[in-house]
C-alpha positions in Angstrom: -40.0 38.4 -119.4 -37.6 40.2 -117.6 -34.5 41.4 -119.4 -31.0 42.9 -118.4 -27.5 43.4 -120.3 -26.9 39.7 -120.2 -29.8 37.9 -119.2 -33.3 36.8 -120.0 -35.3 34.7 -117.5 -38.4 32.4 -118.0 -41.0 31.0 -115.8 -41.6 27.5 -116.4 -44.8 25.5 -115.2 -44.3 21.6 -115.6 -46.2 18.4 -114.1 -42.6 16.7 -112.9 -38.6 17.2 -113.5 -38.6 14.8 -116.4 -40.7 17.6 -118.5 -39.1 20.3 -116.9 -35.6 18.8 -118.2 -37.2 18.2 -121.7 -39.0 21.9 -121.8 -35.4 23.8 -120.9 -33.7 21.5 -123.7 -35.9 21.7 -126.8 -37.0 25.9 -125.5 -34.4 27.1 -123.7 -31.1 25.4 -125.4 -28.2 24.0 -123.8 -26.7 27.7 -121.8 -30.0 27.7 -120.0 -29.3 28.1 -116.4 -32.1 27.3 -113.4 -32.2 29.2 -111.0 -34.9 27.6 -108.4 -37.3 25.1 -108.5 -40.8 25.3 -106.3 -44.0 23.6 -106.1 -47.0 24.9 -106.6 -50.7 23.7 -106.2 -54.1 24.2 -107.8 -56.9 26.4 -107.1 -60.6 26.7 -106.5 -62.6 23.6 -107.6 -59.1 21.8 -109.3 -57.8 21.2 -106.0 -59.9 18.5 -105.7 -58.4 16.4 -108.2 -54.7 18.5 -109.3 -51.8 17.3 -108.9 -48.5 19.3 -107.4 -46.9 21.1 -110.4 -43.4 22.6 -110.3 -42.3 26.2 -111.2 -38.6 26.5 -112.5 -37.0 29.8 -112.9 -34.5 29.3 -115.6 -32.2 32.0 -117.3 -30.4 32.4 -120.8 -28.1 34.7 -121.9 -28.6 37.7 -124.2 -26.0 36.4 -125.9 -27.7 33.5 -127.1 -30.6 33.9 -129.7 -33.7 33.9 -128.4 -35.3 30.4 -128.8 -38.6 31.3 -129.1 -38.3 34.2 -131.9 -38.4 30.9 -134.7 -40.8 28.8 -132.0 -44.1 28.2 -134.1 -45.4 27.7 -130.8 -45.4 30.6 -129.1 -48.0 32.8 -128.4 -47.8 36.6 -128.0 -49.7 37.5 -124.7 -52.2 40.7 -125.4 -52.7 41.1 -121.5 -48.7 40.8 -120.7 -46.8 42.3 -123.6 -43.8 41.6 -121.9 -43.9 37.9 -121.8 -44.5 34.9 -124.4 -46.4 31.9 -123.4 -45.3 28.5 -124.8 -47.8 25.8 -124.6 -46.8 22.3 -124.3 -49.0 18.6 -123.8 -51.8 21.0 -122.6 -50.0 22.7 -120.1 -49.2 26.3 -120.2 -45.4 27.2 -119.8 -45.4 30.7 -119.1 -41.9 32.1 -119.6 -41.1 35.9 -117.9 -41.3 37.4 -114.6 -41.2 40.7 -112.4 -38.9 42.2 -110.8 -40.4 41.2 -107.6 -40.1 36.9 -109.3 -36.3 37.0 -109.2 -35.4 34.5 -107.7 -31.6 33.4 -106.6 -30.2 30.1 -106.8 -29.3 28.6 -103.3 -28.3 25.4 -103.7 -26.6 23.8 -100.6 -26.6 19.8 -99.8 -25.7 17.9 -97.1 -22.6 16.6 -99.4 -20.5 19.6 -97.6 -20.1 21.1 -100.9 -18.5 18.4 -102.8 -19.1 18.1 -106.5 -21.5 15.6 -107.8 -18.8 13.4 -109.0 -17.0 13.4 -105.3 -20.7 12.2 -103.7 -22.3 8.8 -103.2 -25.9 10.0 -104.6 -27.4 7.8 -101.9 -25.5 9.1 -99.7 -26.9 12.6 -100.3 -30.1 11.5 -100.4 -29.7 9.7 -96.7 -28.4 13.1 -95.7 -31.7 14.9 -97.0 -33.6 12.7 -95.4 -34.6 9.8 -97.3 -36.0 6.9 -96.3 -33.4 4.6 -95.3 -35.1 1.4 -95.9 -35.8 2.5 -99.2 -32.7 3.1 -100.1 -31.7 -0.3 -98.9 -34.1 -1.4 -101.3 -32.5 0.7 -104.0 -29.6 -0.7 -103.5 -30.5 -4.3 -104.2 -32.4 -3.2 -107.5 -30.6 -4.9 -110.2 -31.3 -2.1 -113.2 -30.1 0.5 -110.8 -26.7 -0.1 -111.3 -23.6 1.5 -109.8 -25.2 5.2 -108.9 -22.2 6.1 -107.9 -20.6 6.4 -111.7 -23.5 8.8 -112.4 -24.0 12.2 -112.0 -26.2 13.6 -109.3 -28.4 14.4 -111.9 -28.1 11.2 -113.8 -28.7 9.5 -110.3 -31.5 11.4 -109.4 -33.5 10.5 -112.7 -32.6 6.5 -112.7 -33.9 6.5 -109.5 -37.2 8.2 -110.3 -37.1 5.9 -113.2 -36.8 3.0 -111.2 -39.8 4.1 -108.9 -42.0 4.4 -111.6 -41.2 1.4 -112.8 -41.9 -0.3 -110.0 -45.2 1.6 -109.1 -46.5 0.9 -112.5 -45.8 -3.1 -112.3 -48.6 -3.0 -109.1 -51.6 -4.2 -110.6 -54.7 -1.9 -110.9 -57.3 -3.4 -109.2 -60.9 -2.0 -109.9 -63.5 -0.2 -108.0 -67.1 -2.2 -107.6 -70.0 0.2 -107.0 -69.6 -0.8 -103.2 -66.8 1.1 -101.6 -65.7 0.8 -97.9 -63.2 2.6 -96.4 -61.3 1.2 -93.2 -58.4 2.4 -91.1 -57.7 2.6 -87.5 -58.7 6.1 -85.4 -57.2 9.1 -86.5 -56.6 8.0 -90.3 -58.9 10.8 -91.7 -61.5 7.8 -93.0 -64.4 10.8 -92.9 -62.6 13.1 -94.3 -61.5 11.0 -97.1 -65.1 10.2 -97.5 -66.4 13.5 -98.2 -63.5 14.3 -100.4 -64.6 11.4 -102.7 -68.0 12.0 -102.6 -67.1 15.8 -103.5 -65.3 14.2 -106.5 -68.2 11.5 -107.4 -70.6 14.4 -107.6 -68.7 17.4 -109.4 -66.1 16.0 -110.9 -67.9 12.5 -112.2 -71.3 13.5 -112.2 -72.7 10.8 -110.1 -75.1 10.4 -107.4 -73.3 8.3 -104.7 -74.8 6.8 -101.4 -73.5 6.3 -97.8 -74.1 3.8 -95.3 -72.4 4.3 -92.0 -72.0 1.2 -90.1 -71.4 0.8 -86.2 -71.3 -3.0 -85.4 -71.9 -2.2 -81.7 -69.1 0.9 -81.5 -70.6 4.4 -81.9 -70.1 6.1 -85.1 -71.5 9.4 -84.8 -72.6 10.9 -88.2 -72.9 14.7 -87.6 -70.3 16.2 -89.8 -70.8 13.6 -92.4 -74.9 13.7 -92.6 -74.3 17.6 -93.0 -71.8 17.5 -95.6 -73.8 14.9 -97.4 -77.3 17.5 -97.1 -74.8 20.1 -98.9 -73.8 17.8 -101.6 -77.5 16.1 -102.3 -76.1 12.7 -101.0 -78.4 10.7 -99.0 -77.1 9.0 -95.9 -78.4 5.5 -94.6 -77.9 3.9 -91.2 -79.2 0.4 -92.4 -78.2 -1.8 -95.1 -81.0 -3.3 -95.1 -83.0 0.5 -96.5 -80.0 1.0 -99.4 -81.4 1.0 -102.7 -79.4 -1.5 -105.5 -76.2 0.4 -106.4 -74.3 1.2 -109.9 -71.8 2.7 -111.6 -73.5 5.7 -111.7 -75.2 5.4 -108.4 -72.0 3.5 -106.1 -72.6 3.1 -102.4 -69.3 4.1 -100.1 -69.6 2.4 -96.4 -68.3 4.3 -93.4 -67.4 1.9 -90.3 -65.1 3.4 -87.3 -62.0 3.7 -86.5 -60.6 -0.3 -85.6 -58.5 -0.3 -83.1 -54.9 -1.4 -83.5 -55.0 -4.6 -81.0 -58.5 -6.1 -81.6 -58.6 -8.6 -83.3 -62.2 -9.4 -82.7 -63.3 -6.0 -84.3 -61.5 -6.8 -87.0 -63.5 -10.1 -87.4 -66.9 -8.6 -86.7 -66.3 -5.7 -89.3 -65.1 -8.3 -92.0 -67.9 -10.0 -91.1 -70.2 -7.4 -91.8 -68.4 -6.1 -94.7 -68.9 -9.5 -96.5 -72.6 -9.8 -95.5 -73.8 -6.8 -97.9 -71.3 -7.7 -100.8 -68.7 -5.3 -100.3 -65.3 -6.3 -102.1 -63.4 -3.1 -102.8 -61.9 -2.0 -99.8 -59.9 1.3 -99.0 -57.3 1.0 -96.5 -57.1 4.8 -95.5 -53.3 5.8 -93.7 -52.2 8.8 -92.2 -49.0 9.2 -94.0 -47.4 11.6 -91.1 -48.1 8.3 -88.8 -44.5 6.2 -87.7 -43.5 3.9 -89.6 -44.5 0.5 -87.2 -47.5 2.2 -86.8 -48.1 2.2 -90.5 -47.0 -1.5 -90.4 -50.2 -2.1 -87.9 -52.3 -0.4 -90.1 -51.2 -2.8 -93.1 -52.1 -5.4 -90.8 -55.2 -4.1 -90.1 -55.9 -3.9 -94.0 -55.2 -7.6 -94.6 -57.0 -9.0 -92.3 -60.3 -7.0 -93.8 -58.9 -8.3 -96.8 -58.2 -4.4 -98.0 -57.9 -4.0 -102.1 -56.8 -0.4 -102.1 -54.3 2.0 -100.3 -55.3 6.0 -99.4 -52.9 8.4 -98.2 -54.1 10.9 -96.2 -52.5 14.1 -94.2 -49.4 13.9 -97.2 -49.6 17.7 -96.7 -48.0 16.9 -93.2 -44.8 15.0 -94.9 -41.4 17.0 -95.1 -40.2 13.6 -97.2 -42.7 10.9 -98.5 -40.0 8.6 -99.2 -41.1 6.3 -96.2 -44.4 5.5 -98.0 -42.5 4.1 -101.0 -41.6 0.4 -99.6 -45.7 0.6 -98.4 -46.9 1.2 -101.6 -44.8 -1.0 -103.2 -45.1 -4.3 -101.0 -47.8 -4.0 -99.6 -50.1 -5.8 -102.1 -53.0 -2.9 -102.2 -53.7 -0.9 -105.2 -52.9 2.7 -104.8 -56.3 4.7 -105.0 -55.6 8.3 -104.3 -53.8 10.8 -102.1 -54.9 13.7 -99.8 -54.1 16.7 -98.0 -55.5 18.4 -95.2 -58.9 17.9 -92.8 -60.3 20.2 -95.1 -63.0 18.5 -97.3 -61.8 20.8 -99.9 -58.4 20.4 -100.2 -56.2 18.6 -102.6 -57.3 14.9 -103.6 -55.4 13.5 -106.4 -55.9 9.8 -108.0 -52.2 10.3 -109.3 -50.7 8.5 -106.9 -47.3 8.8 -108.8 -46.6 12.2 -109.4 -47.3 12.9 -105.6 -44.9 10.7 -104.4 -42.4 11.5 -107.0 -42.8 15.1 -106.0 -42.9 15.0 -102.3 -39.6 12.5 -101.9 -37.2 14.3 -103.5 -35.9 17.5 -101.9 -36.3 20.6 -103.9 -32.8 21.9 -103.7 -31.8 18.2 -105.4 -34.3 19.2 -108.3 -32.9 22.3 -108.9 -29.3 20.9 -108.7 -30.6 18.1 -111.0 -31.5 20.8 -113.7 -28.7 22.7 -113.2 -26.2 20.0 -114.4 -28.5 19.3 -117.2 -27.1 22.7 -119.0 -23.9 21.6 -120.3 -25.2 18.0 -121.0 
């Protein structure tokens, strides 16, 4: 914790702005100030399956009584003497930093400086780049209401609300122990492969298979039978060899890349598909792709008859806020996002929070908060 004449600042750790809202409130007290809002990853072995968290650097005056001196949660650190730790839902909420941690607010939207209740809050959003179909959509929601009587803040979380809302009415649809993944070129299909067989192995302790299918187009398995030698997962090039599958034992199919404008690919592939059983289907996009290119690739997915959406490449998104009318519409179950070509970078099944996190600018988070002090 670092301390001054007037001041006290925390470092707060939080899965989304909803808790970090809740954690300033019921810690902090109402003259919390933030100062900055960042997001931060996981490390090691927890990339493979963390989700984005965010870092708020929030500030309270000396003149205000501590809120954790009567807090029967906190928890004197032996290591840092100079900061408490407050745990909360499992998470650690670490509040304190160094000299080096503080952090100035710079808060400056496209709005031109006007105050929240001068602004559209769709408006500002357009400005910071968000999607503009989506906010077309917005627009049209019936339980959004007039935005425009809310604060920024205000906005800013019926929205969010809204989108969750939404993503949770999609129904789950659930993974058979036949798994193929399917895209066009370029959508990270092996990638995404190894980065769920990485989490079948460590994370769920199972002992996966792979079948690589060509149907007459070359689909080189170099990369993928290495990775699969590192991990103990044996690779087969005919279906006809693959022992019965399980739950515990699931088989993931790896076809190549289908071309945008065949259709007869598409036919021979679905074809195939169908012939060894295979009903769960992962359409895999490349999130950084244009948006009618996307559209293709939905195409694509319904006419393999695709029961699950991937996102790959999110890492290369300044604003996922074009994927939202995709997830929402496009009739696939949301299976899990990833970053990266790296086979061990982030993958995260919770779909949500990374699209929640990645299609809201920061600067609006911390603007959000801010409001929140005197509320």
């Amino acid at each position: 914790m670092t301390e001054d004449n007037t001041s006290k600042r925390y470092r707060l750790v939080v899965r989304s702005a909803e808790e970090a809202v809740r954690m300033i409130r019921d810690k902090l007290g109402d003259h919390a100030k933030v100062l900055s809002v960042r997001q931060i990853g996981g490390e090691g072995l927890k990339r493979f399956i963390s989700s984005p968290k965010l870092e708020v650097i929030a500030e309270v005056s000396n003149d205000s009584s501590d809120p954790f001196e009567t807090t029967p949660e906190v928890i004197p650190s032996d290591s840092l003497p100079s900061e408490k730790v407050v745990k909360s839902d499992s998470m650690a909420v670490n509040s304190g930093s160094s000299k080096e941690d503080k952090l100035e607010s710079k808060l400056e939207f496209a709005g031109g400086g006007e105050s929240n209740d001068e602004v559209d809050p769709l408006s500002i959003l357009s400005k910071a780049g968000f999607d503009e179909v989506l906010i077309s959509q917005i627009k049209s929601w019936s339980e959004i209401g007039n935005l425009q009587d809310l604060s920024l803040a205000d906005a800013l979380r019926k929205v969010t609300l809204c989108l969750t809302d939404r993503f949770k009415e999609i129904s789950p649809i659930s993974i058979d122990s036949k798994v193929a993944l399917v895209g066009s070129p370029g959508a990270g299909k092996t990638t995404m492969l190894c980065k769920l067989l990485a989490h079948e192995v460590f994370i769920k302790k199972r002992v996966p298979m792979v079948l690589k299918l060509e149907n007459g187009v070359p689909n080189p398995d170099d990369s993928l039978r290495i990775f699969c030698e590192v991990i103990g997962v044996t690779l087969y090039r005919e279906a006809a060899k693959v022992p019965p599958t399980s739950i515990n034992s699931p088989l993931f199919i790896d076809i190549p890349g289908i071309s945008l404008s065949d259709v007869t690919e598409w036919s021979l592939i679905n074809s195939s598909l169908d012939a060894i059983g295979v009903h769960s289907r992962i359409l895999v996009l490349n999130g950084a792709y244009d948006k009618k290119v996307l559209s293709k690739c939905i195409q694509i997915g319904a006419n393999l008859s695709a029961t699950h959406l991937a996102i790959s490449h999110f890492d290369e998104l300044s604003n996922a806020s074009k994927l939202w009318p995709i997830i929402l519409d496009s009739g696939l179950s949301p299976y899990c996002i990833s970053t990266g070509q790296n086979v061990t970078g982030d993958f995260s099944a919770n779909v949500l929070n990374q699209m929640i996190a990645k299609s809201f600018p920061e600067n609006l988070y911390s603007q959000s908060f801010s409001s929140y002090q005197n509320s």
